[in-house]
N, C-alpha and C positions, 0 to 999 in steps of 0.2 A: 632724504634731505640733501644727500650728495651731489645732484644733479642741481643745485641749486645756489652752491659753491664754484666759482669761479677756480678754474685750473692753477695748478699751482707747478712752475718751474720742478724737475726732475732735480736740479742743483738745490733748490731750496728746500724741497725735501729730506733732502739728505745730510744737507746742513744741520737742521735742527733736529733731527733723529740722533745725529753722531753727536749733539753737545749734552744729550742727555745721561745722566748719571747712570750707571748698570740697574740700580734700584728701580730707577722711574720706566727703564727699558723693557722690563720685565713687565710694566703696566700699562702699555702703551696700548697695546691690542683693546684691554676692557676700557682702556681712555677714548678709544676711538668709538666703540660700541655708545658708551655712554654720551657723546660728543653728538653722534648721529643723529639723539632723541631730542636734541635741546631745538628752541624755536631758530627760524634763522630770519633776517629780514635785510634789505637792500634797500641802499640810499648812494642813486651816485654810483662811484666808483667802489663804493666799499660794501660789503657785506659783514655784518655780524649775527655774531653767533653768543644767545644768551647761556652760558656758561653757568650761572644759578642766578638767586633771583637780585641778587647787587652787581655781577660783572656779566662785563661782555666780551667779545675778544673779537678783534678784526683784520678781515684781510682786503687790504688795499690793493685791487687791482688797476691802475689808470688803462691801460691798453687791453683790459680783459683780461689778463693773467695775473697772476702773483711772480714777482721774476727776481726779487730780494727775500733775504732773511727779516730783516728789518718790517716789510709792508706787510707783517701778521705781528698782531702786538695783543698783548693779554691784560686784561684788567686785574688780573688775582695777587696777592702778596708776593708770592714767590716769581712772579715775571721779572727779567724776561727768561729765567732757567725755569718756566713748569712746563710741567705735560702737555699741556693745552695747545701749546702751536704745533708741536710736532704734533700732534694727532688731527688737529685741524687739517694741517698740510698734506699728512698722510690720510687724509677721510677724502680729503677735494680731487677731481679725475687731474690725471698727470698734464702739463703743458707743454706743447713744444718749443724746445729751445729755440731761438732765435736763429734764424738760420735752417730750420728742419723741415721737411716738406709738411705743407700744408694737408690737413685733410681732404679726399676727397669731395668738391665740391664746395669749397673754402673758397674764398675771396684774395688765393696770395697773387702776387703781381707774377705772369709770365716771366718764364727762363727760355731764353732763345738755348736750343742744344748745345752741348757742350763737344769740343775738339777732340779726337781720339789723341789716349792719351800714351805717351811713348813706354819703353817696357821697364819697369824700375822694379824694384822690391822694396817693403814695405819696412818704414822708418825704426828705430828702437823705440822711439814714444808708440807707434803703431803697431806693434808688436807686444809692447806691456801695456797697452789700454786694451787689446784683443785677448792677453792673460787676465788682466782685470774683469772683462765681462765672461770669460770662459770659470773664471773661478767663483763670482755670484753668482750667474745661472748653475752650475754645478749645487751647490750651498741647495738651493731653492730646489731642484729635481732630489737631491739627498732629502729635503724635508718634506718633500712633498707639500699640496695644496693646505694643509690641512695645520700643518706646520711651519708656512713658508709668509710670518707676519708683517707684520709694519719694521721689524728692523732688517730684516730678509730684505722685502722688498726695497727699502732705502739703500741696501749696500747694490742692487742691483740699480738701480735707479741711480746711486754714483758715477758707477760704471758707466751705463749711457750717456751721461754728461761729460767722462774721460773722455769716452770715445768719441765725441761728436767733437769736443775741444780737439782729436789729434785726428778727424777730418774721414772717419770713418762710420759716415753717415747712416748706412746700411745697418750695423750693431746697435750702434745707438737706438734706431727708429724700431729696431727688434725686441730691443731690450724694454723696451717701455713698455709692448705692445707683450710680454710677458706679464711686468708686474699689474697692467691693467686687467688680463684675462686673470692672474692669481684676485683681483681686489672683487671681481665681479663672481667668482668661485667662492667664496667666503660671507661675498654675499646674497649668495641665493640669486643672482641677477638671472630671472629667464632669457636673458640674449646670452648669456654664458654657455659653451658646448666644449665638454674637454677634448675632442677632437681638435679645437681652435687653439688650447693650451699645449697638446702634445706636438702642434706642428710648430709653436712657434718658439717652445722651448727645442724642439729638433732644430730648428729652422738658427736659431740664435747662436748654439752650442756647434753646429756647424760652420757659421761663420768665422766664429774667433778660433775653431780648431782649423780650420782650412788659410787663415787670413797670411798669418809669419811665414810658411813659406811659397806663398804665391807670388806672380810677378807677371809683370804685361797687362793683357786684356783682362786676364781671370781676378788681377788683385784691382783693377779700376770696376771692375764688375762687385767684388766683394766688398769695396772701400762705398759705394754707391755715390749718390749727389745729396747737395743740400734741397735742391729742389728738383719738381720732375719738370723735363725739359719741354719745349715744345718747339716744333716743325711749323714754317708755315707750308700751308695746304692750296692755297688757292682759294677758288670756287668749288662750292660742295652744291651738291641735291641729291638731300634724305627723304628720307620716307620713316616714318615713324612705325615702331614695331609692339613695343610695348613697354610697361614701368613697372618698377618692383620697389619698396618700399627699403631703407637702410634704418636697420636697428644694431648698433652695435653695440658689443661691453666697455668699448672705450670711451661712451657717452658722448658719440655721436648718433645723429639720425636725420633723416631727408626720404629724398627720390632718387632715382638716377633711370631715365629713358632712355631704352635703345633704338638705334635708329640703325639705316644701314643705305649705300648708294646704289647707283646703278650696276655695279660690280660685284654687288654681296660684302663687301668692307663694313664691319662693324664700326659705327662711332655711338661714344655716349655725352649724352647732357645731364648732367647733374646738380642736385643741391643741397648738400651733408653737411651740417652745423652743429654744436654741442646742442645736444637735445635729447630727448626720451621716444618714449613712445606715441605722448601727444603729437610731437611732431612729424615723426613718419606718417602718423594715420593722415596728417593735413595736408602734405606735401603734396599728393596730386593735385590740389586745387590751387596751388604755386605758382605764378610766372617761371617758366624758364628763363635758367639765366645767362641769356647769348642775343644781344647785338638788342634793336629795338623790340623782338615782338612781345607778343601780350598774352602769346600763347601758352598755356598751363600743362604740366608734363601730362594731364590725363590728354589734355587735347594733343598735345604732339603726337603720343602712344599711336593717333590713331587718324595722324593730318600728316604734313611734310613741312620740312623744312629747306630754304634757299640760302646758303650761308655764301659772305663774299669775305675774302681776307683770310681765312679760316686759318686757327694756328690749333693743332694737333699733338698729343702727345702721344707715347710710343704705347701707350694701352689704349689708344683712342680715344682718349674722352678731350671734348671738343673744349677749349679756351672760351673765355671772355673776354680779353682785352680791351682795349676803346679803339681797337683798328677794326674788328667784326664787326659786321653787319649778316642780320637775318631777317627774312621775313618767312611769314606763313606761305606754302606752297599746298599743292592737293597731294592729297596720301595717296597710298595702292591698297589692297587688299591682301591679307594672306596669300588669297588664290590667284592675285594678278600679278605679273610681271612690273617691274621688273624683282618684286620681293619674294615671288614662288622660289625661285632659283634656291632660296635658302632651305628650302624643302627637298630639293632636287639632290642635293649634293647626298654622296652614300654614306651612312651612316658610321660605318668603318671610318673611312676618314675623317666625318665630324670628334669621332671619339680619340682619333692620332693625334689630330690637331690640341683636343683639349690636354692631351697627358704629355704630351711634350712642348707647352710653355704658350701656346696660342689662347685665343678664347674659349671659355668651358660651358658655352650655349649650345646647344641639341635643338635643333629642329628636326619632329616627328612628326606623321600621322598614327594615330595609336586609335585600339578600340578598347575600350572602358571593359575589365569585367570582375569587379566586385572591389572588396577592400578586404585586407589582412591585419590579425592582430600582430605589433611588435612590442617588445618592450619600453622604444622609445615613443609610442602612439600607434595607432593604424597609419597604414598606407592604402594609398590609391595602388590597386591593379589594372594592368593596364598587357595587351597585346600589341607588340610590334612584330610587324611581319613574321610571325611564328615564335616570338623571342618575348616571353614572360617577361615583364617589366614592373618596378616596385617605384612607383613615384608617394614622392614626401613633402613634409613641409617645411619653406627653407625660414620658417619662422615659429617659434611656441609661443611667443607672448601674446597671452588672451587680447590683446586691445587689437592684433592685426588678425586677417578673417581668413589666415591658411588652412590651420585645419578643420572649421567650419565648414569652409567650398571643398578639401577634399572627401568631407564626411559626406556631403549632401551629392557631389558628383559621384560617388560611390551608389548612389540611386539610379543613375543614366548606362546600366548595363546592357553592353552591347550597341552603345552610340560608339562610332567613331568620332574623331576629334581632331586637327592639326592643333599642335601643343608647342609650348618652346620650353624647354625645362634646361637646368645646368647637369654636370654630372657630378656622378658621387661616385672615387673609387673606389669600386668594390668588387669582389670575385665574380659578383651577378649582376645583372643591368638594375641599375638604379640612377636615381638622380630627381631632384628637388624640382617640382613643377610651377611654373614662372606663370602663366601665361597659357591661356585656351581659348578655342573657338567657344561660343555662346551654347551652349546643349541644347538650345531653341534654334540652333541656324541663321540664318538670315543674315549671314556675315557679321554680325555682331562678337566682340572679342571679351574676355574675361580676366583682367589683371588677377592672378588668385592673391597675390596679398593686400591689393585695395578697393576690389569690387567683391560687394557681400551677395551671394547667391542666396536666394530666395526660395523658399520649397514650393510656390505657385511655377518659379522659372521652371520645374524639372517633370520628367514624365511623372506618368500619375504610378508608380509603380513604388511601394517605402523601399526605404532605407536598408539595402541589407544588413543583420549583424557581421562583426566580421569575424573572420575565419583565419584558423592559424594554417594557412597557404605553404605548403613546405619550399622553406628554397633548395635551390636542387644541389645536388653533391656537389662540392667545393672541396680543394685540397684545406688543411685545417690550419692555417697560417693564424687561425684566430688565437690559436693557443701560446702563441709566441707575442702576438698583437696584444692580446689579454694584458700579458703581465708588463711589456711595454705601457699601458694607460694605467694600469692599477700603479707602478710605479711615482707617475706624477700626480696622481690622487694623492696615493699614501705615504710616499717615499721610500727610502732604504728598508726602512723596518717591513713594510708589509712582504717585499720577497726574503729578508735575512729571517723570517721567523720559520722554526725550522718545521719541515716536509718535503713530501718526495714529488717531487718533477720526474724523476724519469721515467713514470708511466708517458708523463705528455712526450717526454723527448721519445720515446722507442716509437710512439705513433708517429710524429713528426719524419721520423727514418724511414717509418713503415710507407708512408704516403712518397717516398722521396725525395722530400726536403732536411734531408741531412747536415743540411748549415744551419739550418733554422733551428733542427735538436743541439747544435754546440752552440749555438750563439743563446738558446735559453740554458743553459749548462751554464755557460759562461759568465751570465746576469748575476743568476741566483748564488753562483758563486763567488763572484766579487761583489753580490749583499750582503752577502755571510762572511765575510773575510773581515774576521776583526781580532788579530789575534791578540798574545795576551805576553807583559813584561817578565822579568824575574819574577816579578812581587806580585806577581796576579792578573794585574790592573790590565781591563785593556787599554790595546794599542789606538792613537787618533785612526778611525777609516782614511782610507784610501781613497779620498773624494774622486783625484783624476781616471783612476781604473774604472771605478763602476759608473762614472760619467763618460768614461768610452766605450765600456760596454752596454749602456743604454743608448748612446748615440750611433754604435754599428748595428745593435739590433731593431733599431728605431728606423735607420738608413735600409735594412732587407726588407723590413716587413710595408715599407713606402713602393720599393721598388718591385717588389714581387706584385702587390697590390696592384698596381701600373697593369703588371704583364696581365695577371690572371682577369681583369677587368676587360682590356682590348681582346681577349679570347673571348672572354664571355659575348660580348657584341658581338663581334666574329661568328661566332656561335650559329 
């Protein structure tokens, strides 16, 4: 039903969570559950929400959000103090504040770039709104996923709305982008990957620990913008590459087409809207949305584009404004110039580029040879130039036809193939496959998240089962990595319950990674650090310690990952 609920303000949430009585607090979680099931219908600007069979409760969106306390109003006795709005608000996906960048593929009005900005240090309000989200995210990693509810989430969800009020746009847009992955973890949402939670709880918890004493470039870097900027470009002529389908847990969903010029310069067109999964699956058949054409991201994927006016942002994805203008232009072909070039380039450096801040797209020629069993599904196996390759799927949810096309190209052994996949870092070549030539040839291309392969398209040879493929010796960083993700699963309590780590640590020395064995020493130890008064009783944990020792061993086990990755390509 969620998806179905117009967004509701981060401040508004938090509002009416914080007026609730500690009683009602405590029931807030099964208010939301129960909240979920009830019918919802739209009229207008409003949506209700049948509550039982005499009340309803409504939220007033005029602009598409909820942006007041007020425009959620309860029919029940006890309104405006019951449960019922706070749990509404906290059931509905978060909205951006006014002011915050738009989604991907939104409709916000261009931002001409912003001035470089001179070297200051960052304010005493900016400094206790970066304490403020450092000390809810900390709350929410100490309770883990499991534990980190509707009022968890609303103290962090405060926090973003401090921070965006004291202009620290960066935290805020972090912070949101936490309590959404926590609401899609809780809910079984298949676009949910705690991979996506552990970075952006690292990702968050490093800002506000980094923010107080930065200054210059590094704190305007940290402080971020309300909106993402755009450059004007000129005249562009693209070539269309291919599209991949956006499902997020922040209930968004679209297209977005890569394209790229006579230089190999990536740009993207996109179109990402609050939506589900219906909407990703429809979105190639979409107008693009830039300047007059008519043309649809499948057709772009696979025609060109002529853009005049062009305004660009600093991750490439191309504007709409009302100053653009595009028309259809003629594509190239994988195998033609000027788009081969992106084949060309060495792979080593494809993979530099991606781990130090550039674009995270791989173009390979790869040969097909079988599929392996993992825990998180099969993978496509694949040969690069002598280098074992584990391609995945950068989507689970059954309505998109990832792993469908990679189970059924797992039949085409020993086809070669040019592919574009993203990377994934990891100790061995891996990375999510976007994009393949046709397994029939003919220059024909295969979006794998929105064209469904067909068992007539493929050789007449079945399906192989698949096979548990060994990955080959890797230093054991996993061991460290482990209990990094189990922590934001479980929280404090799953490493404080007590046993012995130091087998994992004497291995961890043994392989050579000896910071890795003190920094999981160091974890397990400020989980367990709860000591105890005169009287027994224990002492409050130490929320900041063991939130800085998850965020320095969170920080190795990124950057070790980094290194051991670019080896392995290397390789």
């Amino acid at each position: 039903m969620s998806p179905q609920l117009p967004p509701v303000a981060p401040a508004v949430t938090a509002e009416l969570v914080a007026a609730l009585s500690p009683r009602l607090r405590k029931r807030l979680d099964s208010g939301i559950a129960k909240l979920a099931d009830r019918p919802v219908a739209r009229e207008g600007d409003v949506v209700r929400i049948a509550v039982d069979d005499d009340t309803d409760l409504e939220l007033h969106a005029p602009d598409g959000a909820v942006r007041a306390a007020d425009a959620v109003r309860c029919g029940c006795l006890l309104a405006p103090d019951c449960l019922h709005r706070a749990a509404a608000a906290s059931l509905a996906p978060v909205a951006e504040d006014a002011g915050s960048p738009a989604p991907q593929g939104g409709s916000e009005e261009e931002q001409p770039a912003e001035a470089a900005v001179p070297a200051e240090t960052a304010t005493p309000e900016q400094r206790a709104a970066a304490r403020a989200v450092q000390l809810a995210a900390s709350a929410v990693l100490e309770a883990g996923t499991d534990g980190a509810g509707a009022v968890l989430q609303a103290e962090l969800l405060r926090a973003a709305h401090t921070a965006r009020l004291a202009g620290l746009h960066r935290a805020a847009a972090l912070a949101v982008s936490v309590v959404t992955a926590l609401r899609a973890a809780r809910a079984a949402d298949p676009a949910y990957r705690l991979d996506d939670l552990v970075d952006g709880l690292y990702d968050v918890l490093s800002v506000a620990h980094r923010l107080p004493s930065a200054s210059g470039t590094e704190l305007a870097a940290l402080r971020g913008t309300a909106r993402q900027p755009y450059r004007p470009d000129g005249s562009l002529r693209l070539y269309g590459l291919f599209s991949e389908p956006v499902l997020a847990a922040s209930g968004y969903a679209g297209a977005v087409t890569w394209t790229a010029d006579a230089e190999g310069r990536l740009y993207q067109v996109s179109d990402v809207a609050p939506g589900g999964a219906g909407r990703a699956v429809g979105a190639a058949d979409r107008a693009v949305r830039i300047g007059d054409t008519a043309l649809t991201h499948r057709e772009l994927a696979r025609a060109g584009l002529a853009v005049s006016g062009a305004t660009v942002s600093p991750t490439g994805r191309l504007g709409a404004g009302a100053g653009v203008r595009a028309v259809r232009a003629p594509g190239a072909g994988w195998h033609e110039d000027p788009v081969a070039r992106l084949w060309a380039e060495p792979v080593s450096e494809q993979v530099s580029r991606a781990l130090t801040g550039g674009h995270d797209l791989l173009f390979l020629d790869v040969t097909l040879t079988g599929r392996a069993a993992e825990a998180a599904g099969d993978c496509l196996l694949a040969d690069y130039a002598g280098v074992s390759l584990r391609l995945t799927a950068a989507h689970d949810d059954p309505a998109l036809p990832h792993r469908d096309n990679l189970r059924l190209l797992s039949a085409a052994r020993g086809t070669r193939l040019r592919v574009v996949a993203r990377l994934v870092a990891a100790p061995h070549p891996r990375a999510q496959l976007l994009a393949a030539e046709h397994p029939t040839g003919a220059g024909a291309r295969l979006d794998i998240g929105l064209d469904r392969l067909q068992g007539a398209d493929l050789p007449a040879a079945p399906v192989a089962p698949a096979r548990s493929a060994p990955v080959p010796d890797e230093a054991p960083v996993h061991l460290l990595r482990r209990r990094v993700h189990q922590t934001v699963s479980g929280g404090r309590a799953v490493l404080a319950v007590p046993g012995d780590t130091r087998a994992d640590a004497r291995r961890l020395g043994r392989s050579g990674l000896s910071t890795a064995a003190d920094l999981l020493t160091g974890l397990c130890s400020a989980a367990a650090d709860r000591g105890h008064d005169v009287f027994g009783r224990l002492r409050p944990a130490d929320a900041d310690r063991f939130a800085r020792a998850w965020l320095t061993a969170a920080h190795y086990t990124a950057e070790l990952d980094r290194a051991l990755c670019l080896a392995a390509w290397a390789s």
